[in-house]
C-alpha distance (Angstrom), angle and dihedral (degrees) to the residues before:
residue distance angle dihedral
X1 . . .
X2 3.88 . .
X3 3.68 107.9 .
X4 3.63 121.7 61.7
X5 4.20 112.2 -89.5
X6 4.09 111.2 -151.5
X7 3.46 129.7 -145.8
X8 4.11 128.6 -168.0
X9 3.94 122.9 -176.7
X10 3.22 128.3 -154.0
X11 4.05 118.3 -155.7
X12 3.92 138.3 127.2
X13 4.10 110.1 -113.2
X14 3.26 114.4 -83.3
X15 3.70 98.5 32.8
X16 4.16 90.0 92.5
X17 4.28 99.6 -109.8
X18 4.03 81.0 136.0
X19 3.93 95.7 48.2
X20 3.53 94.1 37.5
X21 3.77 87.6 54.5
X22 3.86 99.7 46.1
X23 4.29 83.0 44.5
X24 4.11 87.4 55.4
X25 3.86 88.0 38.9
X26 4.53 93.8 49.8
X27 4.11 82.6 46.2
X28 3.50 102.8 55.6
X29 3.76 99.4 37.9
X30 4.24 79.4 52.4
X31 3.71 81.2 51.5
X32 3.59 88.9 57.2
X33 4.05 109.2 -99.7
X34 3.42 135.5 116.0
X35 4.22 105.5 -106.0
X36 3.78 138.4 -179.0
X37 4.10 130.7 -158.2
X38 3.54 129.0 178.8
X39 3.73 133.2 142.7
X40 4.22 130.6 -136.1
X41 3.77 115.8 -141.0
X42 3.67 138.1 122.1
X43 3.69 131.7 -147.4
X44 3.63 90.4 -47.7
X45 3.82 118.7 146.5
X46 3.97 119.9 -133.3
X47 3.21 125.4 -59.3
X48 4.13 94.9 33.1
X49 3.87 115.8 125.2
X50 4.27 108.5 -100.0
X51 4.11 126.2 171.5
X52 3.77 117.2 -130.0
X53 3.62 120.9 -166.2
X54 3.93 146.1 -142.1
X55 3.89 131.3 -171.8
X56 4.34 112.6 -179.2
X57 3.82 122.9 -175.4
X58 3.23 151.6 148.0
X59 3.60 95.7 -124.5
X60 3.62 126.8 60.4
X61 4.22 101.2 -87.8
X62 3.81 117.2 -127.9
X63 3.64 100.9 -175.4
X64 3.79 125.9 103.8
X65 3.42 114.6 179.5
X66 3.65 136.4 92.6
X67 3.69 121.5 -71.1
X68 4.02 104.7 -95.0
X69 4.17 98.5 170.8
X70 3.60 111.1 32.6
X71 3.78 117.1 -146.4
X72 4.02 84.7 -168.0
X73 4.10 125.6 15.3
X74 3.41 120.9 -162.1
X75 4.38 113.1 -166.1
X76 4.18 106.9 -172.3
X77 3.56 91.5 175.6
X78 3.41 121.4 74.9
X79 3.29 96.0 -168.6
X80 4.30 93.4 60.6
X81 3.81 89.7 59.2
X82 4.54 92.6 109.6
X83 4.41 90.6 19.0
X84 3.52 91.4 61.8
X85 3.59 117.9 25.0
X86 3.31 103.1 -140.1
X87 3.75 97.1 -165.1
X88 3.54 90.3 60.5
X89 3.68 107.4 131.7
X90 3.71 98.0 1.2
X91 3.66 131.9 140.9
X92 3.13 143.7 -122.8
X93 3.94 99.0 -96.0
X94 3.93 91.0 29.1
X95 3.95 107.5 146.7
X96 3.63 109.2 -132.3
X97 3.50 127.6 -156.0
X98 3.57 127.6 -174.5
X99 3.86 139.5 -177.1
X100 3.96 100.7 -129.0
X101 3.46 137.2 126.2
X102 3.87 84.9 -141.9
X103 3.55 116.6 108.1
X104 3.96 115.5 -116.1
X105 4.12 97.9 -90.6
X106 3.47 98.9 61.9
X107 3.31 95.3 44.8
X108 3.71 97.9 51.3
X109 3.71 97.6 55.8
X110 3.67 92.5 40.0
X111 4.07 93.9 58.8
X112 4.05 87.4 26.0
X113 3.31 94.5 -124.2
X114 4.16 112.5 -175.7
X115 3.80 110.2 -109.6
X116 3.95 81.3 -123.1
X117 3.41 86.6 64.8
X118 4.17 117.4 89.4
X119 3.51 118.6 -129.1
X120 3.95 141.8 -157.6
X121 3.77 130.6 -178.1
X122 3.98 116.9 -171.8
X123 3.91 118.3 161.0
X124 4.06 85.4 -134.8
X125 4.17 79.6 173.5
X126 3.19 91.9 65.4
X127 3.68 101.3 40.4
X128 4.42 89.8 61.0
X129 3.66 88.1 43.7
X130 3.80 100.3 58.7
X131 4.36 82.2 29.7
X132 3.67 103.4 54.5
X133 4.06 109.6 -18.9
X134 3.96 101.9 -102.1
X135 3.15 135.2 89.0
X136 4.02 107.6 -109.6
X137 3.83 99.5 142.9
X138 3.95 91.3 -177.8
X139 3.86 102.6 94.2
X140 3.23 96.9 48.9
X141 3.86 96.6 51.2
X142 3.68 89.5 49.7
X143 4.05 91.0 56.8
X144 3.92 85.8 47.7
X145 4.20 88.4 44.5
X146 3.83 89.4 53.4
X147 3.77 87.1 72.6
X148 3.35 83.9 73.5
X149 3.84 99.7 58.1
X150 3.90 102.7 44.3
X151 3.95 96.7 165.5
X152 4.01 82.2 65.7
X153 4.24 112.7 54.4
X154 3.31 132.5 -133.4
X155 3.31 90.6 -102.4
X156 3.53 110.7 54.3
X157 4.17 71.7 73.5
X158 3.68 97.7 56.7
X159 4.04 90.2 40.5
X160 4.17 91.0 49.0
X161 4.13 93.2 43.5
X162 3.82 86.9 50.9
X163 3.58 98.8 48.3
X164 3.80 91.4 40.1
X165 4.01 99.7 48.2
X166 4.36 99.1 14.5
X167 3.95 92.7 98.2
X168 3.87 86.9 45.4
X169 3.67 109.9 54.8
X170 3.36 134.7 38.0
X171 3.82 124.1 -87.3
X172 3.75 102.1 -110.6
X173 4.35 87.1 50.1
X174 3.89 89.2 49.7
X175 3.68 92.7 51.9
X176 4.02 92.3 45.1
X177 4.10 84.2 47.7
X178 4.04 87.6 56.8
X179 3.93 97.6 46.5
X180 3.48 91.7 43.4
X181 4.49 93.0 53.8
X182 3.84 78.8 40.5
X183 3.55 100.3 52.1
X184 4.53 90.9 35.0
X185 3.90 71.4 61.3
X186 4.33 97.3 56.5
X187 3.19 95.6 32.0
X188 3.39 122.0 42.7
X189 4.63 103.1 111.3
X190 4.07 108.6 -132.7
X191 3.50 118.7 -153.4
């Protein structure tokens, strides 16, 4: 990778978009590239829409501002998919993936995304409801994002979220955190 590959997320606080960000950002740079993470939101309470962002090289990034054309866009709430245009400022080739039970079709001409364009459907909601009973949409998404990175495995995720949150939640939440990057990794649908 030489150029500089930009991510955007898509969530409602609380739902983890910013920890699910700085978790992609700590495994890549243990991967060996330079990364970025940040989130955008105001004084907005839980459960209002925010942006967090991602920048991965293998140069040291110099650029500081928010992520205007996404090489990769990550939605985790279903419920965003008209508020916040999530194809806004996307590319051709952007890689779009989207927390839906909907299959990829649908979804593409809904959001008229270019055929160009790759495209992943996971129902991430699902996933942490069957997994641990709330919905926290971010592990999932970050199985389905590792698609997207296949020189680092799935489970250099799984290994980094349990060393990063395993002395801070209890062992039965850990393990549902795990299975539920694992199985955003199976099942996520491509189209």
């Amino acid at each position: 990778m030489s150029e500089v590959l930009e991510i955007r997320w898509h969530g409602r606080g609380g739902q983890g978009a910013k920890t699910g960000s700085a978790i992609l950002a700590e495994v890549l740079f243990e991967a060996g590239k330079f990364t970025q993470s940040f989130p955008e939101y105001g004084a907005e309470r839980q459960g209002a829409p925010m942006k967090a962002f991602n920048r991965v090289s293998d140069k040291p990034i110099r650029v500081r501002s928010g992520v205007l054309h996404p090489d990769i866009v990550l939605l985790i709430d279903p419920t965003l998919i008209e508020a916040v245009k999530p194809t806004e400022g996307g590319k051709e080739n952007t890689v779009y993936i989207i927390n839906t039970p909907d299959a990829p079709d649908p979804v593409r001409r809904k959001l008229g995304i270019p055929a160009s364009a790759r495209l992943m459907t996971l129902d991430a909601t699902k996933i942490t409801l069957e997994e641990f009973g709330q919905n926290r949409p971010n592990t999932p998404m970050l199985g389905a994002l590792s698609h997207c990175f296949p020189d680092v495995p799935v489970q250099a995720f799984i290994d980094h979220f349990t060393h990063k949150m395993g002395h801070k939640l209890p062992e039965k939440v850990l393990k549902a955190n795990q299975n539920a990057i694992k199985r955003g990794f199976e099942e996520v649908q491509q189209g």
